[in-house]
C-alpha positions in Angstrom: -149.6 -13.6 115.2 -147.5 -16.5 114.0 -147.7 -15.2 110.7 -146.2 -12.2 111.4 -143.7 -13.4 113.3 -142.6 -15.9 110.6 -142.6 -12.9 107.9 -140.3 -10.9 110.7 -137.8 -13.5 111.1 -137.7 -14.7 107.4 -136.7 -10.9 106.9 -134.1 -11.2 109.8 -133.1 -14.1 108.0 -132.3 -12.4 104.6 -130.6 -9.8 106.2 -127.9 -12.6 108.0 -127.4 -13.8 104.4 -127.0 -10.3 102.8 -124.0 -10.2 105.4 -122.5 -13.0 105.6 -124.0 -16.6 103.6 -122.8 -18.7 106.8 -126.7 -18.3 107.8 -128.0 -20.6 104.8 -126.3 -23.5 107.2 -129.6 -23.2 108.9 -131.6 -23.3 106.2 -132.6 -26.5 105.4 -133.4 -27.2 109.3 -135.6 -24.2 108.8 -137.3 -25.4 105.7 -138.0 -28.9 107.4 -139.7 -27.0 110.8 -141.6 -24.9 108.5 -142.7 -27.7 106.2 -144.4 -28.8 109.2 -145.6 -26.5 111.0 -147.2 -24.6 108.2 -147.5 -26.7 105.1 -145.6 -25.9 101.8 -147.4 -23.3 100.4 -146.7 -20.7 103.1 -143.2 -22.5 103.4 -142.7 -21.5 100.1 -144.2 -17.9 100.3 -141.8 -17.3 104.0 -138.9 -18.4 101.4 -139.5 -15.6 98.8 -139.6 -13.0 101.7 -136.0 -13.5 101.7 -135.4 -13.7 98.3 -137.6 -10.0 98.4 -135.1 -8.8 100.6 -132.5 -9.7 99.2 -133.4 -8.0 95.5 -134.6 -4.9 97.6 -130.8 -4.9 99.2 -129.4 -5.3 95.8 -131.3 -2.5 94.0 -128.5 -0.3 94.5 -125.9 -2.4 93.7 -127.4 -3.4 90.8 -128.2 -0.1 89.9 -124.7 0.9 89.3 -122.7 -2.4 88.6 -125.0 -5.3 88.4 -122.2 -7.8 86.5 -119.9 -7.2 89.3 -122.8 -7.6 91.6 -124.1 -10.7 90.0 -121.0 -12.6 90.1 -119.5 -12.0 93.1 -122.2 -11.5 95.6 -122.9 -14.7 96.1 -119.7 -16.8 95.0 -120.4 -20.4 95.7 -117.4 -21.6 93.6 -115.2 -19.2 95.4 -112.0 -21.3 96.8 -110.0 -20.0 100.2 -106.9 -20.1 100.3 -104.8 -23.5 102.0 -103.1 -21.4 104.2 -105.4 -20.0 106.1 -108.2 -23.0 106.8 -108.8 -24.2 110.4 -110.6 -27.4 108.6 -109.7 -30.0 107.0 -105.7 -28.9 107.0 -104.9 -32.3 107.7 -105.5 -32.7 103.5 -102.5 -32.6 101.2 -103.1 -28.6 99.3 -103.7 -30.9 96.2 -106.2 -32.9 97.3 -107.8 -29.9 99.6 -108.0 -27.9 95.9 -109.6 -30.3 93.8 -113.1 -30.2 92.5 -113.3 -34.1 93.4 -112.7 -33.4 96.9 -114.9 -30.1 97.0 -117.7 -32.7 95.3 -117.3 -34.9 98.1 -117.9 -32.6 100.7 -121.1 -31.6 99.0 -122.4 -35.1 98.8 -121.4 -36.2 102.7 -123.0 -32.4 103.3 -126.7 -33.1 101.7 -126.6 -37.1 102.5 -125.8 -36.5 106.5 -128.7 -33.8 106.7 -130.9 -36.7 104.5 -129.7 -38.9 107.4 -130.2 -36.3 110.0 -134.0 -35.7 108.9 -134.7 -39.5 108.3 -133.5 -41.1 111.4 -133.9 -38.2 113.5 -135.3 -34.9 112.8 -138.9 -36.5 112.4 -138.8 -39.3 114.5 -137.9 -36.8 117.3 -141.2 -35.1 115.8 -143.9 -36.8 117.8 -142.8 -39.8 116.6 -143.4 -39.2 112.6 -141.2 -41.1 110.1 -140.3 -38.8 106.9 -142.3 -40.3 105.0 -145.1 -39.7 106.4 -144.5 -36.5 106.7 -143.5 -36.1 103.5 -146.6 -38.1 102.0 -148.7 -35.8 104.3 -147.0 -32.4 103.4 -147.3 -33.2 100.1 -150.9 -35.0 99.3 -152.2 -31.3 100.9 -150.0 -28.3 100.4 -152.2 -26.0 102.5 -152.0 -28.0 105.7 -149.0 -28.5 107.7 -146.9 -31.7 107.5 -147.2 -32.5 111.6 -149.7 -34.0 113.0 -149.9 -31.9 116.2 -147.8 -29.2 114.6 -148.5 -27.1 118.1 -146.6 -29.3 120.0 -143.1 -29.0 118.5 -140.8 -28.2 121.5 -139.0 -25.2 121.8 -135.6 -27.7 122.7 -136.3 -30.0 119.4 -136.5 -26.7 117.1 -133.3 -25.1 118.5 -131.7 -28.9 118.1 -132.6 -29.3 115.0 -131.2 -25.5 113.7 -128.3 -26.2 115.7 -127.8 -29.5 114.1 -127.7 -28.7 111.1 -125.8 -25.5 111.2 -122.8 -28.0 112.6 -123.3 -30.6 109.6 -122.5 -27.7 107.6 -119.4 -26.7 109.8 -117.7 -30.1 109.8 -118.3 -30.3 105.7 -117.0 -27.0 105.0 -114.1 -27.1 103.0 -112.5 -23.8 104.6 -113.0 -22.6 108.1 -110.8 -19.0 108.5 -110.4 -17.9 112.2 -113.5 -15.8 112.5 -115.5 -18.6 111.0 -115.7 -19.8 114.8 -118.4 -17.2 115.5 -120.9 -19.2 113.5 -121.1 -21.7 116.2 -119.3 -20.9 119.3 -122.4 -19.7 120.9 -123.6 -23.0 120.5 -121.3 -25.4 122.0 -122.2 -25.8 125.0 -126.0 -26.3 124.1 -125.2 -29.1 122.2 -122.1 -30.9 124.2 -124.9 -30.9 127.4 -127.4 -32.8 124.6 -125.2 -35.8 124.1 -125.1 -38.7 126.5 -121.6 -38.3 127.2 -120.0 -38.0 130.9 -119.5 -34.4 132.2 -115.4 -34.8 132.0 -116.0 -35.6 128.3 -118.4 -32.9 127.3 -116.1 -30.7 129.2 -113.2 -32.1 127.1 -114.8 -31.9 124.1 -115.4 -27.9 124.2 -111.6 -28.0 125.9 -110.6 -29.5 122.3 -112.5 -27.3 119.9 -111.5 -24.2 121.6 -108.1 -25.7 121.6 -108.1 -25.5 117.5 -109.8 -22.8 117.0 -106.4 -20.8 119.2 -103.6 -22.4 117.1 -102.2 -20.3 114.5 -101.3 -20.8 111.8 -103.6 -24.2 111.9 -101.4 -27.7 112.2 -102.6 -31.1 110.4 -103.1 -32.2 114.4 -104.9 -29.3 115.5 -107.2 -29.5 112.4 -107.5 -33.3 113.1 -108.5 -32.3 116.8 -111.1 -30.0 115.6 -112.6 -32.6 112.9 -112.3 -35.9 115.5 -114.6 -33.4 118.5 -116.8 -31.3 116.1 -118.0 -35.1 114.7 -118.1 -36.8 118.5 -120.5 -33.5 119.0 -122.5 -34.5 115.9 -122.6 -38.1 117.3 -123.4 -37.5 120.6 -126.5 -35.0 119.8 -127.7 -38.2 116.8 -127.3 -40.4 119.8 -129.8 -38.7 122.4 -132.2 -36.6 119.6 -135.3 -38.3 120.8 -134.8 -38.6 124.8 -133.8 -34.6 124.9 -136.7 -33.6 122.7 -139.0 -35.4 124.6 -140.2 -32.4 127.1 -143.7 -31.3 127.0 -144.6 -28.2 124.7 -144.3 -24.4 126.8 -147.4 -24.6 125.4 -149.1 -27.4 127.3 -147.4 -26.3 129.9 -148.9 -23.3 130.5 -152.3 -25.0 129.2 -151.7 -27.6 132.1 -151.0 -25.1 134.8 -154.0 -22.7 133.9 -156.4 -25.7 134.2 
C-alpha cells in the first residue's frame, strides 16, 4: 500500500512540473525523505515515474515540434524581466542580470539545503547525523537509510517539504506576482514553527503579505520581503528538532489500541 501510494504521488508530482517547474523546489526535501524511508533503489525507480510522465506528456509535443519542445519546455537559463520581480529588486538591473549573480544564487541555493539536511533535516530524524545516514543508505541500497524509518512524523515530513520549498523562494532570482501561490498556503504553518512571540509571527506574515501587495515592487518592499522570508527560514532552523519531536500517528494509534 505504500508502494502504491508513492507511485501515485510521484505521478502527481510530474504532473505539478509538467505545469509549472516551481514544484522541483520540493524536490530535493522529497528525495532526502525517500532516501530514508525506502532506500535508493526504489528512490531512484519513484524518480523515473516522473520522468515517465513527463515523456508520456511530451509525446505529442514532440510529435509535431520536438526542437521547439526541447528547448523551451524546460528553460533553466530563461532570465525575467527586472521590471517585474517581487525579489531581490533591491539589486542594481546590472548586477540582478549578470551570470555572476545568477551563479551566486545557485551556490547559497544548494549550500543552504546542504546545511538544512546536515544540521537539521537528519538530526530532527530520530536523532541520525547525515552521515550516517548517508553511510547507511549507501553501504545497502535496498534498505532504507532510517533506522526506524516508520517513525518519521507526519509534522517533520511537511517541515522538511516546506523548508525547502522556501530555501528555494528566498534564492530565486525572480519572483512575478503570482509566484506568491507557491507558498502562501504555507505561511502560517511555518511562522507558528519558529520560537518567535505571537506579535512577531503575526508581524512577520503582516510583512510578507505586505510585499507581495505593492506594485510595481520598490527596493524597500523587496527588502521587506527578503529581511521576513529569511527570519521565517531562521526561526523554523531554530526550533526543527523541538517541533518534530511528537510521537508517530502511527504509535499513536498503536498505543491507544493496546
Amino acid at each position: 500500500m505504500r508502494c502504491s501510494k508513492s507511485h501515485i504521488t510521484r505521478c502527481g508530482n510530474s504532473l505539478a512540473l509538467s505545469i509549472k517547474m516551481n514544484i522541483l523546489l520540493f524536490f530535493p526535501a522529497l528525495g532526502f525523505i525517500y532516501f530514508q524511508t525506502v532506500g535508493v533503489l526504489k528512490t531512484i525507480n519513484l524518480m523515473l515515474i516522473i520522468v515517465l510522465v513527463q515523456a508520456w506528456l511530451a509525446i505529442p509535443f514532440l510529435l509535431e515540434f520536438p526542437r521547439e519542445y526541447l528547448s523551451k519546455a524546460f528553460e533553466f537559463k530563461r532570465v525575467f524581466e527586472y521590471q517585474w520581480t517581487v525579489n531581490w529588486r533591491m539589486v542594481p538591473q546590472s548586477t540582478f542580470l549578470s551570470s555572476g549573480f545568477a551563479s551566486s544564487l545557485t551556490l547559497l541555493h544548494l549550500s543552504t539545503l546542504a546545511w538544512f539536511a546536515w544540521t537539521r533535516w537528519s538530526r530532527a530524524s530520530r536523532g541520525d547525523s547525515l552521515i550516517s545516514l548517508l553511510v547507511r543508505g549507501l553501504r545497502n541500497w535496498n534498505r532504507p537509510a532510517a533506522i526506524r524509518p516508520d517513525q518519521l512524523t507526519p509534522d517533520y515530513i511537511v517541515k522538511v517539504c516546506f523548508t525547502s520549498n522556501l530555501i528555494g523562494i528566498i534564492c530565486a532570482r525572480t519572483l512575478h506576482y503570482q509566484f506568491y501561490s507557491w507558498y502562501a498556503h504555507q505561511i502560517v504553518f511555518l511562522a507558528w514553527q519558529t520560537p518567535y512571540p505571537i506579535f512577531l509571527r503575526i508581524l512577520l506574515m503582516l510583512s510578507i503579505e505586505y510585499s507581495w501587495n505593492v506594485f510595481p515592487s520598490t527596493s524597500i518592499s523587496s527588502t521587506v520581503l527578503l529581511l521576513s522570508n529569511t527570519s521565517l527560514l531562521v526561526g523554523t532552523w531554530w526550533s526543527f528538532d523541538q517541533s518534530c519531536s511528537a510521537t508517530p500517528v502511527a504509535v499513536k494509534k498503536k498505543h491507544k489500541v493496546t
